[in-house]
N, C-alpha and C positions, 0 to 999 in steps of 0.2 A: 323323897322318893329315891328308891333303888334307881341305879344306872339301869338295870333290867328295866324295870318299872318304866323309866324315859323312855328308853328302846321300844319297848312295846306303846306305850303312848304315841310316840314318833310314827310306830307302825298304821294305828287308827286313823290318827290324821291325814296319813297317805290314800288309807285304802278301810274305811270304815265299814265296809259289808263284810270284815271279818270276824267272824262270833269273841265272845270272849272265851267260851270251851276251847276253839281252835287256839288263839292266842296262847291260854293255857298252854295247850300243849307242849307248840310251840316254844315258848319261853321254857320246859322246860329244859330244849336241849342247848340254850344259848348261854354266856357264860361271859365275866368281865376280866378282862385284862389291862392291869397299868404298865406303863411303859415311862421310863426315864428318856430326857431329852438326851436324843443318838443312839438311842436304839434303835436298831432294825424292826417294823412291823410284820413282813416277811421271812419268811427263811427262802432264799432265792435259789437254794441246792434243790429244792422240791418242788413237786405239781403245786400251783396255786389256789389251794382248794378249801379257801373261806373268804368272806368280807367280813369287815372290819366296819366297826359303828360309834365315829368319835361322838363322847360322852363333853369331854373337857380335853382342852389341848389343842394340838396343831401338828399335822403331820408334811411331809414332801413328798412327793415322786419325783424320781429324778435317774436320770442316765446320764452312762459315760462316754463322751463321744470320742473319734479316733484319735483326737491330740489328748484324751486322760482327765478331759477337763469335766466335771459334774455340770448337769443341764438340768436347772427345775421345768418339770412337765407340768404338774399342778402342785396345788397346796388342799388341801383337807382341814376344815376347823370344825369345832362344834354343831355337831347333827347333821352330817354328811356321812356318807359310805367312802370307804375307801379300798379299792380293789382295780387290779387289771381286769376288767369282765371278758375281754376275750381269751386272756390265759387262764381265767377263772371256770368259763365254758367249756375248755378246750382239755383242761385238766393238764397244763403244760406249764412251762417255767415260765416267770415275770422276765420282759428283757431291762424290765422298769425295775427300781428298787425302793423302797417306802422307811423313811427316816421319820423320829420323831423331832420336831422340834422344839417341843415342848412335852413336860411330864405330861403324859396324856394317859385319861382314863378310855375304854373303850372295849363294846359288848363285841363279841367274837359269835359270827354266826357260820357255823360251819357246811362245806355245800351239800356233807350226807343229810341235814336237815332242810336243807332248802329245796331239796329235792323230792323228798321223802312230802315234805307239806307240798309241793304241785301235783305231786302226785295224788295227793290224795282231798285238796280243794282246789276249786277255779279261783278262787278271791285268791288265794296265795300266787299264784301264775299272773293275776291282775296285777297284785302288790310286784311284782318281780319284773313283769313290763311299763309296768310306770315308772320304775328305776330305772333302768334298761333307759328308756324313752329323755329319759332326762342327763346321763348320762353319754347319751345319743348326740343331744343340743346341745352340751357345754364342750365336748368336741369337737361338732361341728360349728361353733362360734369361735374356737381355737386355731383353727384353716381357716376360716374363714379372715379373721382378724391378722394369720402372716400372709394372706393372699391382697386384702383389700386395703388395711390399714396403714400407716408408716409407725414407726417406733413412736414416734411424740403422740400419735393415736391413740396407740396400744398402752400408754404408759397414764395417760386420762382416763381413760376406759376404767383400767384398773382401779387407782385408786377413785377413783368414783365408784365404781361396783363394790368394790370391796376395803373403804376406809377406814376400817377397823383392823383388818387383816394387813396391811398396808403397814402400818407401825409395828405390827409383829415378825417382820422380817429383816434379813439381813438387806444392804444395796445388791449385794452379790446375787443374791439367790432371785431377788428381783428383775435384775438386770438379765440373769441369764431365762428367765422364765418370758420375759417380753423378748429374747432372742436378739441382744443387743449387747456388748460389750460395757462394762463397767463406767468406762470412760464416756461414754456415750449417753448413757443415763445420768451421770452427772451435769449434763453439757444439758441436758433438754428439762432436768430438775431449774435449772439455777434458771434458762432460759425463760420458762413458765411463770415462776417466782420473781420472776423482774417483771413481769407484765401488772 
């Protein structure tokens, strides 16, 4: 299968009351882009006005905070969306920046399309609120997790949820994405691993 071909498959599974005419169409205005690891997915000089559909690969979000130091926000791998949605709604600049960390292939949906399809079917406005909706949760598990959790929490949680994704990253990127200092996740790795 084409990457398209996934993406659009990806799409039915979400949201299956969408014709295949529509789909057609659809697909016809969406398109693949690869990406070398450290490449920018973004251009952050511009309005943010497409999402991104990893096919294969591994992408970062991440900002820079006021000491210059890089903060992972999230990670994106295989069959996830990757986008600011509110800079994406807003049609305003990322304050987030999107790195590849790995060659990554991935379908480029642009928002004159995405608009253009709500515009013109309900299923398509479904398919876009159930991202939306899901997109919703994994940030508000994100607060939720610096409000309620401790670091040694946050850092089971993860690699539980995500122990695949776990071996594909740096300590660094980890460390700062649980919102912990390096040394710190070292201390609570070894701590774990002794039990």
């Amino acid at each position: 299968m084409t990457p398209t071909d996934i993406f659009i498959k990806g799409m039915q599974a979400i949201c299956p009351e969408i014709t295949d005419d529509e789909l057609a169409a659809f697909k016809s205005g969406i398109y693949v882009k690869h990406y070398k690891s450290r490449d920018s997915i973004f251009d952050n000089t511009k309005p943010h006005d497409q999402i991104v559909y990893i096919i294969s690969g591994l992408v970062r979000s991440f900002y820079i905070n006021e000491k210059g130091s890089e903060i992972s926000a999230y990670f994106i791998k295989e069959f996830d969306f990757v986008s600011d949605y509110p800079a994406f709604l807003k049609g305003i600049k990322s304050n987030y920046q999107f790195e590849a960390l790995e060659n990554t292939t991935a379908v480029i949906i642009p928002k004159s399309l995405m608009l253009r399809a709500y515009e013109t079917s309900p299923k398509f406005e479904k398919f876009g609120r159930l991202i939306a909706e899901e997109a919703v949760q994994f940030l508000q598990g994100r607060i939720e997790g610096f409000i309620f959790k401790s670091a040694t929490e946050r850092y089971v949680e993860f690699i539980n949820t995500e122990p695949n994704l776990f071996n594909r990253l740096s300590v660094e990127n980890i460390a700062t994405y649980l919102g912990i200092e390096r040394q710190s996740l070292t201390r609570i790795r070894k701590k774990i691993n002794s039990k």
